[in-house]
Gaussian input, Z-matrix of N, CA and C with variables (Angstrom, degrees):
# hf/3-21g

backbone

0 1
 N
 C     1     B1
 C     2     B2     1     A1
 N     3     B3     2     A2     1     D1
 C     4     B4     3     A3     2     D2
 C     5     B5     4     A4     3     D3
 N     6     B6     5     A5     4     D4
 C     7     B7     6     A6     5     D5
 C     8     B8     7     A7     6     D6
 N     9     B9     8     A8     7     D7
 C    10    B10     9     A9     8     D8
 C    11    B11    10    A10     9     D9
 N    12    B12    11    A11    10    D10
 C    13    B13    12    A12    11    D11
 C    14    B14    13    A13    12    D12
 N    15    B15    14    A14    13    D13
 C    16    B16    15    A15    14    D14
 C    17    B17    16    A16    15    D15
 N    18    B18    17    A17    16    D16
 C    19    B19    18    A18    17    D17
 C    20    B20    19    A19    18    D18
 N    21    B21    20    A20    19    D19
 C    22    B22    21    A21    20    D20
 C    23    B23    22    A22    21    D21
 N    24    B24    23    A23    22    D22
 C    25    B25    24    A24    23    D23
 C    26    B26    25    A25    24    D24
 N    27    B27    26    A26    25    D25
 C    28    B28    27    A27    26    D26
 C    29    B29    28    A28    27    D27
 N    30    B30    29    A29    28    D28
 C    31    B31    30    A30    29    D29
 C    32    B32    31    A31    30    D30
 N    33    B33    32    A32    31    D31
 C    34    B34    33    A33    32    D32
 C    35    B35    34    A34    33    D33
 N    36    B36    35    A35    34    D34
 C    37    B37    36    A36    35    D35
 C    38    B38    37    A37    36    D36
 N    39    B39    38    A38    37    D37
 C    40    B40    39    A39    38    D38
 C    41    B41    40    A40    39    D39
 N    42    B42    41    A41    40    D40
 C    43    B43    42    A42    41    D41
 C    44    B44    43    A43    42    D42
 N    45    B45    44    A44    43    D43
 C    46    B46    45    A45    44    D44
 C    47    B47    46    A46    45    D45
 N    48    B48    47    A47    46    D46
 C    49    B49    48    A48    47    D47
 C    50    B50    49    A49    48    D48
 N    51    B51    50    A50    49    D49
 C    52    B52    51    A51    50    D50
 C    53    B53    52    A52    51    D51
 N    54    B54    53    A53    52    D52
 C    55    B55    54    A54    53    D53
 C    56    B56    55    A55    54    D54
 N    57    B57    56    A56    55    D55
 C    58    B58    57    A57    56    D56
 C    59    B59    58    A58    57    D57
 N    60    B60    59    A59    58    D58
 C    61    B61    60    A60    59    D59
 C    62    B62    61    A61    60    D60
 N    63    B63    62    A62    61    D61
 C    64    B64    63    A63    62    D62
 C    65    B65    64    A64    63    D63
 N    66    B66    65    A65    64    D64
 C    67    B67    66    A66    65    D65
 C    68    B68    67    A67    66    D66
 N    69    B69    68    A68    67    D67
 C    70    B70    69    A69    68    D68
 C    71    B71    70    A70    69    D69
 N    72    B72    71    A71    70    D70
 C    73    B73    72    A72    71    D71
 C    74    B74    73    A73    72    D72
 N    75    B75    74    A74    73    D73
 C    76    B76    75    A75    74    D74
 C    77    B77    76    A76    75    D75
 N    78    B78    77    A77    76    D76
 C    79    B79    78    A78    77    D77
 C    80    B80    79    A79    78    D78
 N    81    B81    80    A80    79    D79
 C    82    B82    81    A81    80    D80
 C    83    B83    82    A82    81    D81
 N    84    B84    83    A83    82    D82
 C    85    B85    84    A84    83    D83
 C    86    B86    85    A85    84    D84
 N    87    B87    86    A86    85    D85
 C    88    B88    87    A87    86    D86
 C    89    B89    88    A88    87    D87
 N    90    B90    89    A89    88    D88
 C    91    B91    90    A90    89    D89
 C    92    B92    91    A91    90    D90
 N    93    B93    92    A92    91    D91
 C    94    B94    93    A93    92    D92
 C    95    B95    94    A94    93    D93
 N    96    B96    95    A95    94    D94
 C    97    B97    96    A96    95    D95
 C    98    B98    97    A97    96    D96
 N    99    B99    98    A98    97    D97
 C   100   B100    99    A99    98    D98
 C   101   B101   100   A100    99    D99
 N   102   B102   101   A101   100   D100
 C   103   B103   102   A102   101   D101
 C   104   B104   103   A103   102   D102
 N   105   B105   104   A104   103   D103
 C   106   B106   105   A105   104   D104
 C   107   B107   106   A106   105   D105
 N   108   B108   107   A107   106   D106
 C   109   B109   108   A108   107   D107
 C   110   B110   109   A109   108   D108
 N   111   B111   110   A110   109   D109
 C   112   B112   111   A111   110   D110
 C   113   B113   112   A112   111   D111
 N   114   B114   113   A113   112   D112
 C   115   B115   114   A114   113   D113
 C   116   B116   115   A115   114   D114
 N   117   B117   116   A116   115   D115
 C   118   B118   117   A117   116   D116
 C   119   B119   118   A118   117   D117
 N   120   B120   119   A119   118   D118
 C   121   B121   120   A120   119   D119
 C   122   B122   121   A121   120   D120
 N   123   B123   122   A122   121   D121
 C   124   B124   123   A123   122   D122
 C   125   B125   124   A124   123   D123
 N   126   B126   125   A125   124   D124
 C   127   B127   126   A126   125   D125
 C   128   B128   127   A127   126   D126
 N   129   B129   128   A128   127   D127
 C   130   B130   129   A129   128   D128
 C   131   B131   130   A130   129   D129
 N   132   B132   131   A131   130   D130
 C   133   B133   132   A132   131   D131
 C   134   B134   133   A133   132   D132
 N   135   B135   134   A134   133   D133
 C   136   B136   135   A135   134   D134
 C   137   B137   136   A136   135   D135
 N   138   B138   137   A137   136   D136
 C   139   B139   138   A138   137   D137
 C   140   B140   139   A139   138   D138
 N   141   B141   140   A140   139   D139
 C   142   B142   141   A141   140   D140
 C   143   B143   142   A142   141   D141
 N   144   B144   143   A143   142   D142
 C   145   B145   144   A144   143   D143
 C   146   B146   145   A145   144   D144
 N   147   B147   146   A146   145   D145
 C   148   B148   147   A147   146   D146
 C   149   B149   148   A148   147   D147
 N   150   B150   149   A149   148   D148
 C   151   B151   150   A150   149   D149
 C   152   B152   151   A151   150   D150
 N   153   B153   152   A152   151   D151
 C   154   B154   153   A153   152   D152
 C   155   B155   154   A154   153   D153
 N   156   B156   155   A155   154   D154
 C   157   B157   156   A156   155   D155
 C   158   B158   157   A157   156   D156
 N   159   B159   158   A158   157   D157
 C   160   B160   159   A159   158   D158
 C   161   B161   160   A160   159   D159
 N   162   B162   161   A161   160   D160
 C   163   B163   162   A162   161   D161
 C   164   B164   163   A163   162   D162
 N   165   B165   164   A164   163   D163
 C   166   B166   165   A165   164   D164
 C   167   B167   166   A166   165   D165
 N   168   B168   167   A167   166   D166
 C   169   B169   168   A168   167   D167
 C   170   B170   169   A169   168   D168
 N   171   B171   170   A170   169   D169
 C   172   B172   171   A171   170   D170
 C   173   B173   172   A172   171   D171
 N   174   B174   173   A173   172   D172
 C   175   B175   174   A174   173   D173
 C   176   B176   175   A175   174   D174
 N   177   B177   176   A176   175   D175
 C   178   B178   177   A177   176   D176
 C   179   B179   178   A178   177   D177
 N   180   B180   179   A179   178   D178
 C   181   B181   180   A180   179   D179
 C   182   B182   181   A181   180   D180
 N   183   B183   182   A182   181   D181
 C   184   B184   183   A183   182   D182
 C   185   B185   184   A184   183   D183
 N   186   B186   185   A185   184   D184
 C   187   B187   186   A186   185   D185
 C   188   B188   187   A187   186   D186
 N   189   B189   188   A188   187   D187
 C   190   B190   189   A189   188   D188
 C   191   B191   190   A190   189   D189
 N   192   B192   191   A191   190   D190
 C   193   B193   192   A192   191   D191
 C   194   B194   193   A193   192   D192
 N   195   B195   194   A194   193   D193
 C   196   B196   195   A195   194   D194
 C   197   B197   196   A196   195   D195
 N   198   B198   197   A197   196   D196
 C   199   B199   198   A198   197   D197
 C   200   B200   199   A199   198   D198
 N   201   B201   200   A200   199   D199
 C   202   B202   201   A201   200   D200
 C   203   B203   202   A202   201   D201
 N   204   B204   203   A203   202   D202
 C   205   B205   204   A204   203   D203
 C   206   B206   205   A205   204   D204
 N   207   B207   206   A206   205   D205
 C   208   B208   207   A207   206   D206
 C   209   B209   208   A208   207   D207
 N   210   B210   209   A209   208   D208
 C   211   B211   210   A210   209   D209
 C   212   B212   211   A211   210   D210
 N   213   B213   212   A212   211   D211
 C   214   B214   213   A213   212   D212
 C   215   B215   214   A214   213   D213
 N   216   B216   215   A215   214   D214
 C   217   B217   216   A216   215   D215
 C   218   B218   217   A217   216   D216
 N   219   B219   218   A218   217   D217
 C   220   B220   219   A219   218   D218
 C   221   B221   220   A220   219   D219
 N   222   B222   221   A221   220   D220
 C   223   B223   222   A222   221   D221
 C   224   B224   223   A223   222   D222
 N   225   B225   224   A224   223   D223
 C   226   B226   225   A225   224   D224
 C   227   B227   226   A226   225   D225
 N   228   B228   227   A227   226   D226
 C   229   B229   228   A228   227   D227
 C   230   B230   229   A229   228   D228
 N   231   B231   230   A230   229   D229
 C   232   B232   231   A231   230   D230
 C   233   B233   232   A232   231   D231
 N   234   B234   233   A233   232   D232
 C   235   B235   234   A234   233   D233
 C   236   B236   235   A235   234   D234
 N   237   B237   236   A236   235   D235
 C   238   B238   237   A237   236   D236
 C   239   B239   238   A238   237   D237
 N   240   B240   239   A239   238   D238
 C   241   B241   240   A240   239   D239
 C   242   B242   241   A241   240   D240
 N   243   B243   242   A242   241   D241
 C   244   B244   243   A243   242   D242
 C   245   B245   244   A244   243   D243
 N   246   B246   245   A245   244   D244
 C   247   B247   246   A246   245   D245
 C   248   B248   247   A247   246   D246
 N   249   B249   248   A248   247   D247
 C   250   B250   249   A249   248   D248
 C   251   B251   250   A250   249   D249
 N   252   B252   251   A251   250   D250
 C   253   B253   252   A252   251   D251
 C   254   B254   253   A253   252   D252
 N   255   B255   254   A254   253   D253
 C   256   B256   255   A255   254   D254
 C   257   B257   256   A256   255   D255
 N   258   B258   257   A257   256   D256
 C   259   B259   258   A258   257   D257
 C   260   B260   259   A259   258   D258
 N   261   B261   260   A260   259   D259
 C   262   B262   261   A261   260   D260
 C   263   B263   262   A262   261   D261
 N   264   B264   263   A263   262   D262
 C   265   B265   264   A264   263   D263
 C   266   B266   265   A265   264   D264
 N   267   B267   266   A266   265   D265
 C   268   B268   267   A267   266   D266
 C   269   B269   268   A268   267   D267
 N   270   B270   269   A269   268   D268
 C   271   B271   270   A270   269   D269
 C   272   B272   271   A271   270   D270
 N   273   B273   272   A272   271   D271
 C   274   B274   273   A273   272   D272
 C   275   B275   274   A274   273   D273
 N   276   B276   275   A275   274   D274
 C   277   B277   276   A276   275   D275
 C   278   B278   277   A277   276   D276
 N   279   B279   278   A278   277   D277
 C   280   B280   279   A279   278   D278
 C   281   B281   280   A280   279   D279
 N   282   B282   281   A281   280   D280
 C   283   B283   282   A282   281   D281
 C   284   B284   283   A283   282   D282
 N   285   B285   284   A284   283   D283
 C   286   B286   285   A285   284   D284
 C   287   B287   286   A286   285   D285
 N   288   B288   287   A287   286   D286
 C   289   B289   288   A288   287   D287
 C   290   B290   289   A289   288   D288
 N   291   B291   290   A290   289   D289
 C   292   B292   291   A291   290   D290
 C   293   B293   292   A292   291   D291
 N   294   B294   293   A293   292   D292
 C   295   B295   294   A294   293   D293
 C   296   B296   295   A295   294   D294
 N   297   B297   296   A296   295   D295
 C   298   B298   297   A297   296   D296
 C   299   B299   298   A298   297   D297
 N   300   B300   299   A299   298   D298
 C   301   B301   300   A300   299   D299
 C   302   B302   301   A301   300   D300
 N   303   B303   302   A302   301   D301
 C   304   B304   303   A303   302   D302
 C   305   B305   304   A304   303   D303
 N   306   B306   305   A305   304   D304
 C   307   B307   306   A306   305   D305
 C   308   B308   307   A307   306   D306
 N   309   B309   308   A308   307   D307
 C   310   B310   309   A309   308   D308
 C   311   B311   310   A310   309   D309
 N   312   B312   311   A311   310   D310
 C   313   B313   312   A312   311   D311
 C   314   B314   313   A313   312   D312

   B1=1.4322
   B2=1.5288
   B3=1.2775
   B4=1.2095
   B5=1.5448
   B6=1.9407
   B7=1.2275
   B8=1.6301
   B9=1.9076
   B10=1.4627
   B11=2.1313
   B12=1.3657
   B13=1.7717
   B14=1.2341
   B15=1.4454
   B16=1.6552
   B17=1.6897
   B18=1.4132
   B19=1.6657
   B20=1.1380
   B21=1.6746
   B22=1.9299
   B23=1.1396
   B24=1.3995
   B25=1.6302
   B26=1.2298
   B27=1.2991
   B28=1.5913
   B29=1.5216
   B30=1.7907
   B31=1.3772
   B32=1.4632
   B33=1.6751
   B34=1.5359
   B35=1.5095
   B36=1.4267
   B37=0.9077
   B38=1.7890
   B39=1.1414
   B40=1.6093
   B41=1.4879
   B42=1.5314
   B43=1.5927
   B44=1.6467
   B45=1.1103
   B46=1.9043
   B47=1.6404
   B48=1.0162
   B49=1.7986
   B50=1.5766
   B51=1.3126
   B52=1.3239
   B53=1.3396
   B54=1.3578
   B55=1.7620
   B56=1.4822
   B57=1.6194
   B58=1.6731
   B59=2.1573
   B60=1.4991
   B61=1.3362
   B62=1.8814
   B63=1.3123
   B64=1.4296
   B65=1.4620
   B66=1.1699
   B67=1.3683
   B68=1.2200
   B69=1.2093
   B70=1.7340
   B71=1.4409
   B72=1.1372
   B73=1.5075
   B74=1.6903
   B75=1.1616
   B76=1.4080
   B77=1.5724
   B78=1.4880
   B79=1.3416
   B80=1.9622
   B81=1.1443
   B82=1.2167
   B83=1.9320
   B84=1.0454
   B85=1.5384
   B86=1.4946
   B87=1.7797
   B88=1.6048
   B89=1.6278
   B90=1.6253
   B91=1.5091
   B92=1.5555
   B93=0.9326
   B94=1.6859
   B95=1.8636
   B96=1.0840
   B97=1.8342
   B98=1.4082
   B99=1.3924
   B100=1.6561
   B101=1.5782
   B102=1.9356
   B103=1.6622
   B104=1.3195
   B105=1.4665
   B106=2.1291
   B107=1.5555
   B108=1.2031
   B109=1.2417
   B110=1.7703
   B111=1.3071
   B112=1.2725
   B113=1.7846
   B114=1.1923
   B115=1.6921
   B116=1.6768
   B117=1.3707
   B118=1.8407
   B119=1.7249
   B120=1.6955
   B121=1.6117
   B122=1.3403
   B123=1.3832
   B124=2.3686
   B125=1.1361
   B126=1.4146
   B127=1.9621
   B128=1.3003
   B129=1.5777
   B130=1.4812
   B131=1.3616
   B132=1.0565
   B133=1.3768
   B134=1.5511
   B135=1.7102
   B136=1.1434
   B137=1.8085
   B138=1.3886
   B139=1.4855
   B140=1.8641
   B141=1.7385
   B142=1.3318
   B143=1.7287
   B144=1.0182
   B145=1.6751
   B146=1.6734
   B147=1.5001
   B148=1.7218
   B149=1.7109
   B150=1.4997
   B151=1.7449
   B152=1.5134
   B153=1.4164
   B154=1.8528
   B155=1.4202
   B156=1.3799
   B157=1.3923
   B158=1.6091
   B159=1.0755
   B160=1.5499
   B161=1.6536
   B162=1.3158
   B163=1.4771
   B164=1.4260
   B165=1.4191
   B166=1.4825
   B167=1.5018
   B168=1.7962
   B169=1.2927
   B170=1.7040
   B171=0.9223
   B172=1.7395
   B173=1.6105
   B174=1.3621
   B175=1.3914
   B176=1.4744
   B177=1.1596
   B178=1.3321
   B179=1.6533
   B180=1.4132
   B181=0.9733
   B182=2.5335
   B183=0.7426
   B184=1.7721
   B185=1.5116
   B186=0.7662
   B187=1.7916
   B188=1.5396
   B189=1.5843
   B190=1.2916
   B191=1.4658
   B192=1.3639
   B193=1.6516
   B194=1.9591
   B195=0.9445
   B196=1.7318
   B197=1.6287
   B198=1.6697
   B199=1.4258
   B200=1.3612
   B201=1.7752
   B202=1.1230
   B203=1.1294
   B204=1.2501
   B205=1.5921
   B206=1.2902
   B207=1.0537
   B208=1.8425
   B209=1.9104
   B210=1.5562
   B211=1.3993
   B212=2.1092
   B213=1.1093
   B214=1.2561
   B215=1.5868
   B216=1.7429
   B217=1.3952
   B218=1.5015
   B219=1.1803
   B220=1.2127
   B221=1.8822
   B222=1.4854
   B223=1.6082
   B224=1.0299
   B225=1.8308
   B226=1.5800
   B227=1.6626
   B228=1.4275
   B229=1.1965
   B230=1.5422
   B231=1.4512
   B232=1.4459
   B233=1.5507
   B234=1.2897
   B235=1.3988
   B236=1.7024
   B237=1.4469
   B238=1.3349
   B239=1.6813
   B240=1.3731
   B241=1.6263
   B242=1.7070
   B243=1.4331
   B244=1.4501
   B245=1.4215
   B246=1.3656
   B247=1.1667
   B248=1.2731
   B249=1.2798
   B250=1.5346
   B251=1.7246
   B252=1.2672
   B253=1.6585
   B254=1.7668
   B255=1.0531
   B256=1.7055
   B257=1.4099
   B258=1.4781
   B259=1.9996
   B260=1.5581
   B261=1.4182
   B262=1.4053
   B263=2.2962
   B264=1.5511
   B265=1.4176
   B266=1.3444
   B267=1.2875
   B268=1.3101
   B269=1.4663
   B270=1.2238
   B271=1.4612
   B272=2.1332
   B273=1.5527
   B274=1.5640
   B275=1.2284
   B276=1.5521
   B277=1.3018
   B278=1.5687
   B279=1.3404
   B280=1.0348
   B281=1.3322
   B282=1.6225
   B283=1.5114
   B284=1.5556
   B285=1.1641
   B286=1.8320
   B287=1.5989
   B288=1.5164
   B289=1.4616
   B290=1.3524
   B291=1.6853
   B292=1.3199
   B293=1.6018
   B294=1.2854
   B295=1.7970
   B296=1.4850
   B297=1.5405
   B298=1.3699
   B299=1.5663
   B300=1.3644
   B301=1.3574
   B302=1.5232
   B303=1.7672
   B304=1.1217
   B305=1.5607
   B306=0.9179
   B307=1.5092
   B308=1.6505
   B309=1.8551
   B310=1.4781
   B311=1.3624
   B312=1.6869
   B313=1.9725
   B314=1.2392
   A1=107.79
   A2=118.26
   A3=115.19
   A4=120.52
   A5=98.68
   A6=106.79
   A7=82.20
   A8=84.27
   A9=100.22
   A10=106.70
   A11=99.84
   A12=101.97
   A13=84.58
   A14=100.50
   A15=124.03
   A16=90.98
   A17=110.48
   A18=112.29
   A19=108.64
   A20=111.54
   A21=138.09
   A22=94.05
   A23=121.21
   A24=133.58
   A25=110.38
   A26=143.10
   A27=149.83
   A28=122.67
   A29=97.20
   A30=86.72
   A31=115.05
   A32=107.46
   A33=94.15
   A34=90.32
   A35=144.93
   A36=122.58
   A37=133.52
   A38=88.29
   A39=117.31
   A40=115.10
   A41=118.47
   A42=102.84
   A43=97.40
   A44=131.50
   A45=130.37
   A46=90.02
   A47=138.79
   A48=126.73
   A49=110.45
   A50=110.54
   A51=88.37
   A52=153.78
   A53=99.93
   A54=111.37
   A55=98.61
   A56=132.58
   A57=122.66
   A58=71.86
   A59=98.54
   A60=114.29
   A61=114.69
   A62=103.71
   A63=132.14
   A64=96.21
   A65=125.02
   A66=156.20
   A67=149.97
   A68=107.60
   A69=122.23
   A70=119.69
   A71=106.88
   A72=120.12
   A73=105.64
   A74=119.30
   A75=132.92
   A76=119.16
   A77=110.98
   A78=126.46
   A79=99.37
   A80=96.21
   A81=92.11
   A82=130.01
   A83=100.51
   A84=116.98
   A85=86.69
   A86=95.48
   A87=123.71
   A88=124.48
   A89=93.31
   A90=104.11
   A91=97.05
   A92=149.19
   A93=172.40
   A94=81.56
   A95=125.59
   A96=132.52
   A97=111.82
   A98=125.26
   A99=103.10
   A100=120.12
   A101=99.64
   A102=96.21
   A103=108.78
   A104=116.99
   A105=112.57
   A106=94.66
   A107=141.55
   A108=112.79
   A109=97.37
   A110=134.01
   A111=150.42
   A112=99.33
   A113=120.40
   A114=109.50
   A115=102.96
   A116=100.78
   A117=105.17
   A118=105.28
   A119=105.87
   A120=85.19
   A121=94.41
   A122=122.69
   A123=97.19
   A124=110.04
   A125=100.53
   A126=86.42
   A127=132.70
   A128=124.10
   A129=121.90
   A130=96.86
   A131=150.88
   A132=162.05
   A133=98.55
   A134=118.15
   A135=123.37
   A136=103.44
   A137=119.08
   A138=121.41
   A139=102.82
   A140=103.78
   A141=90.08
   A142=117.46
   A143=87.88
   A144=87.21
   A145=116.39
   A146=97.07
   A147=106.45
   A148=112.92
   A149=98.58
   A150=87.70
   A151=90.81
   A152=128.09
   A153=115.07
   A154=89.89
   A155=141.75
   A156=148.61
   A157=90.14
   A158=118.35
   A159=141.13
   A160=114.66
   A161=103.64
   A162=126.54
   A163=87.87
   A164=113.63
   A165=125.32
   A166=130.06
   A167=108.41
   A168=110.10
   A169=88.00
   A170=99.78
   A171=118.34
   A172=113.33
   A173=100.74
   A174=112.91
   A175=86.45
   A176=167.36
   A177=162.56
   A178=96.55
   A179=112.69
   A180=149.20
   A181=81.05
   A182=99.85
   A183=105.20
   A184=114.32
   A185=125.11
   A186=143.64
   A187=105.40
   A188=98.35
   A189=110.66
   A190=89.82
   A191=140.86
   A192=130.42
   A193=89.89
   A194=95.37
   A195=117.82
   A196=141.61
   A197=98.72
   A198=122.96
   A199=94.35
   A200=95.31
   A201=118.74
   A202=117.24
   A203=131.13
   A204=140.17
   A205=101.38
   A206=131.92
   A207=129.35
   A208=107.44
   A209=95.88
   A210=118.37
   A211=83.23
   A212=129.58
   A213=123.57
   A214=140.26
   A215=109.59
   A216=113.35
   A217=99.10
   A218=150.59
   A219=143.13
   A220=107.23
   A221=99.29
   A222=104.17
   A223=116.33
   A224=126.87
   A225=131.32
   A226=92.31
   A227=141.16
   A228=124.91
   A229=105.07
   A230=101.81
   A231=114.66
   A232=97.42
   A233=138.23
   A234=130.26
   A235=99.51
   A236=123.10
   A237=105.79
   A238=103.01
   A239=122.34
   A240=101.53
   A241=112.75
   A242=115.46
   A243=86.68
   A244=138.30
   A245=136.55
   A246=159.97
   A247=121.81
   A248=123.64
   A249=121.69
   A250=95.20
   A251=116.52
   A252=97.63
   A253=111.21
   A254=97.58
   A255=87.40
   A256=140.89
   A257=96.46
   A258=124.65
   A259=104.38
   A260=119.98
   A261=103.86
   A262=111.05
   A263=94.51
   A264=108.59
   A265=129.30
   A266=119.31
   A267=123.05
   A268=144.53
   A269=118.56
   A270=151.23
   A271=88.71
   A272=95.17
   A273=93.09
   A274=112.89
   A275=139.28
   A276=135.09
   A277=94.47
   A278=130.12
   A279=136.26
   A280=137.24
   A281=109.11
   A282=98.90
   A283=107.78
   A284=104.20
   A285=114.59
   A286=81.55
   A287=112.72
   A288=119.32
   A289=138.46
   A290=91.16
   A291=86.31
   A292=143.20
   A293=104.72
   A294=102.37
   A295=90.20
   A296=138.53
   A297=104.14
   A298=123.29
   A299=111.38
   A300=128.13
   A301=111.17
   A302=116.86
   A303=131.95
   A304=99.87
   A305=99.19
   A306=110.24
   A307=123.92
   A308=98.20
   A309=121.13
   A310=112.99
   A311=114.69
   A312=102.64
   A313=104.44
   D1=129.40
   D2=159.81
   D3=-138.26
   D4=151.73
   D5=-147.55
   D6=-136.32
   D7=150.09
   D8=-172.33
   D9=-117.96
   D10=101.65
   D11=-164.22
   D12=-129.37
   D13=178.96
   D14=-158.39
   D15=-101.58
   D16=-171.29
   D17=-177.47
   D18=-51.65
   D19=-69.74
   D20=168.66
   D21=-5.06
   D22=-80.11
   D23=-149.68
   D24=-88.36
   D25=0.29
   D26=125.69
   D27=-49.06
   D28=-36.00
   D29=-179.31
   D30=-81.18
   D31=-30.09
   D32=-172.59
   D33=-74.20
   D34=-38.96
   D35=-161.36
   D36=-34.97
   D37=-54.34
   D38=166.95
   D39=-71.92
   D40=-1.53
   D41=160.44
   D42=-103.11
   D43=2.80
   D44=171.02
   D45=-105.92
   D46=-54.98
   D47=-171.02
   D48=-113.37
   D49=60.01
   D50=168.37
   D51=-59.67
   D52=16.29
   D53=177.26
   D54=-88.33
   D55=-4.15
   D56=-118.33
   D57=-113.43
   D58=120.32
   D59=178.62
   D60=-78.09
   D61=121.78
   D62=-165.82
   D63=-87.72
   D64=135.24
   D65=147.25
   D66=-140.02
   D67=94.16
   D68=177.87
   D69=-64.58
   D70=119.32
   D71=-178.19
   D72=-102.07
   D73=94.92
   D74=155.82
   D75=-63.00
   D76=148.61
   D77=168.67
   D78=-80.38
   D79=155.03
   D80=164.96
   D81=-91.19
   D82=29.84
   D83=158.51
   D84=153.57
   D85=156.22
   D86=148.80
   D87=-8.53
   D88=-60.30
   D89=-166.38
   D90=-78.81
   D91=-47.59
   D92=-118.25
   D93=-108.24
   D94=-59.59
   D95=-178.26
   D96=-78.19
   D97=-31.77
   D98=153.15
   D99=-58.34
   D100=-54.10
   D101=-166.61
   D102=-47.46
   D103=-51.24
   D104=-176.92
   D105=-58.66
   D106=-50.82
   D107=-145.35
   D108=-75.75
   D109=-41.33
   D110=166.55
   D111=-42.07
   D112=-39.36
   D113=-160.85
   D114=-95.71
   D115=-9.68
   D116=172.51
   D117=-61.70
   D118=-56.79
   D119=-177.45
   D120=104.56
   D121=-12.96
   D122=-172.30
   D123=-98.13
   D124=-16.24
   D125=170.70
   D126=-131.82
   D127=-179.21
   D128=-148.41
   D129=-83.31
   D130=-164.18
   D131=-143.67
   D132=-116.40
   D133=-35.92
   D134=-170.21
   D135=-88.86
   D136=-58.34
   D137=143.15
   D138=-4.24
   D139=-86.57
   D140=-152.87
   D141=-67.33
   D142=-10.54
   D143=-178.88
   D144=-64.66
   D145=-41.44
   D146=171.76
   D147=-60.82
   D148=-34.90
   D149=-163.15
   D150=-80.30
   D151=-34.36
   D152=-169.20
   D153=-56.82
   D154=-58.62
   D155=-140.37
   D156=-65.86
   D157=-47.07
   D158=-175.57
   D159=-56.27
   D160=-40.63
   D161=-176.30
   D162=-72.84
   D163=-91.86
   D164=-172.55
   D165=-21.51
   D166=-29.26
   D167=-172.79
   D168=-76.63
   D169=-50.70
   D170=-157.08
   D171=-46.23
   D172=-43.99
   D173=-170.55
   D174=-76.56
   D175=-19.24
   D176=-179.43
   D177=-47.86
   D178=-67.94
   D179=-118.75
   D180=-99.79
   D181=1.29
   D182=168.18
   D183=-45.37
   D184=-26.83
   D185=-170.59
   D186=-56.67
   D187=-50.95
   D188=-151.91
   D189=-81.64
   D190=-4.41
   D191=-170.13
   D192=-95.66
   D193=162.97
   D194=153.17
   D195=-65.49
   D196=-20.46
   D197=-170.66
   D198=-166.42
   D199=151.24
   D200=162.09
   D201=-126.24
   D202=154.35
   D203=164.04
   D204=-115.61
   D205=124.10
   D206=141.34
   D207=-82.94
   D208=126.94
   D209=-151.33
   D210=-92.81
   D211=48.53
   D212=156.26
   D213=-70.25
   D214=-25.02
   D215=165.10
   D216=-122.37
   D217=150.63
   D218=176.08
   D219=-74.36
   D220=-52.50
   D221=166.63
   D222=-32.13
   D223=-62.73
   D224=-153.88
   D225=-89.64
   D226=-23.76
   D227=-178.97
   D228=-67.29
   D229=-60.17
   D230=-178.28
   D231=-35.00
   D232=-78.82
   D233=-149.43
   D234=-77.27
   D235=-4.45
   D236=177.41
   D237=-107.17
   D238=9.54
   D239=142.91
   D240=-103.95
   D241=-23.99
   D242=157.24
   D243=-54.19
   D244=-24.01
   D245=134.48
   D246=-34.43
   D247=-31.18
   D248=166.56
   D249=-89.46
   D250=-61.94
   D251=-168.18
   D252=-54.44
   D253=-40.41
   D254=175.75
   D255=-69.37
   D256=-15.57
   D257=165.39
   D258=-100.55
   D259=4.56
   D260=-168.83
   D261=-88.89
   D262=-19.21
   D263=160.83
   D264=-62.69
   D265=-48.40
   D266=140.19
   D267=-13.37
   D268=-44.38
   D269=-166.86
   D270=-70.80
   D271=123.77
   D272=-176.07
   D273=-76.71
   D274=37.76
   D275=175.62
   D276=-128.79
   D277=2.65
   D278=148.94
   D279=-93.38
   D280=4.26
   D281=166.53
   D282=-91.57
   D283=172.94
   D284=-161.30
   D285=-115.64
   D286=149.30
   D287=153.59
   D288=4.93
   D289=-87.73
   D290=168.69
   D291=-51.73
   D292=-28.78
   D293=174.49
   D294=-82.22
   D295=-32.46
   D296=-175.11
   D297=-60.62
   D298=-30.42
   D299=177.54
   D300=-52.47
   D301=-41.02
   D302=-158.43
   D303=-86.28
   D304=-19.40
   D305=-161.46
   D306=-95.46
   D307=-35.64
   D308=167.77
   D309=-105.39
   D310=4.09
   D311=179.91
   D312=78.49

């Protein structure tokens, strides 16, 4: 399942699923996250000013995820979180017992 929430709702997420893999999707700069949010068009001038302010705190706050993407080609982001969920099983704090057993004899 994947779900698209703000920092807040990542964080509790991960205090109810802590297996549940975090990924921050960055703009590729400041200036690059006004122009998209400005070239969408849905909100008022006063709107966008809250959501950049909104953006800006948030993106501070990257630390707290597991992964990052910087969202610069849509193609190469796209295949680099498929690439984390599909390498994210892998990761040796994700094997369970039994394969460690299977794995060390």
């Amino acid at each position: 399942m994947v779900l698209d929430v703000d920092v807040q709702g990542a964080i509790k997420l991960r205090k109810v699923y802590p297996q549940a893999i975090t990924i921050f999707v960055l703009p590729p700069s400041v200036a690059a996250l006004r122009r998209r949010l400005k070239r969408r068009g849905t909100e008022s001038k006063e709107q966008l000013k809250v959501r950049f302010q909104n953006a800006r705190r948030e993106m501070k706050l990257f630390r707290k995820f597991e992964y990052i993407v910087i969202n610069d080609d849509l193609n190469i982001a796209v295949r680099q979180v498929l690439s984390i969920i599909d390498g994210h099983p892998c990761r040796t704090e994700n094997l369970n017992k039994e394969q460690i057993a299977t794995i060390t004899g």
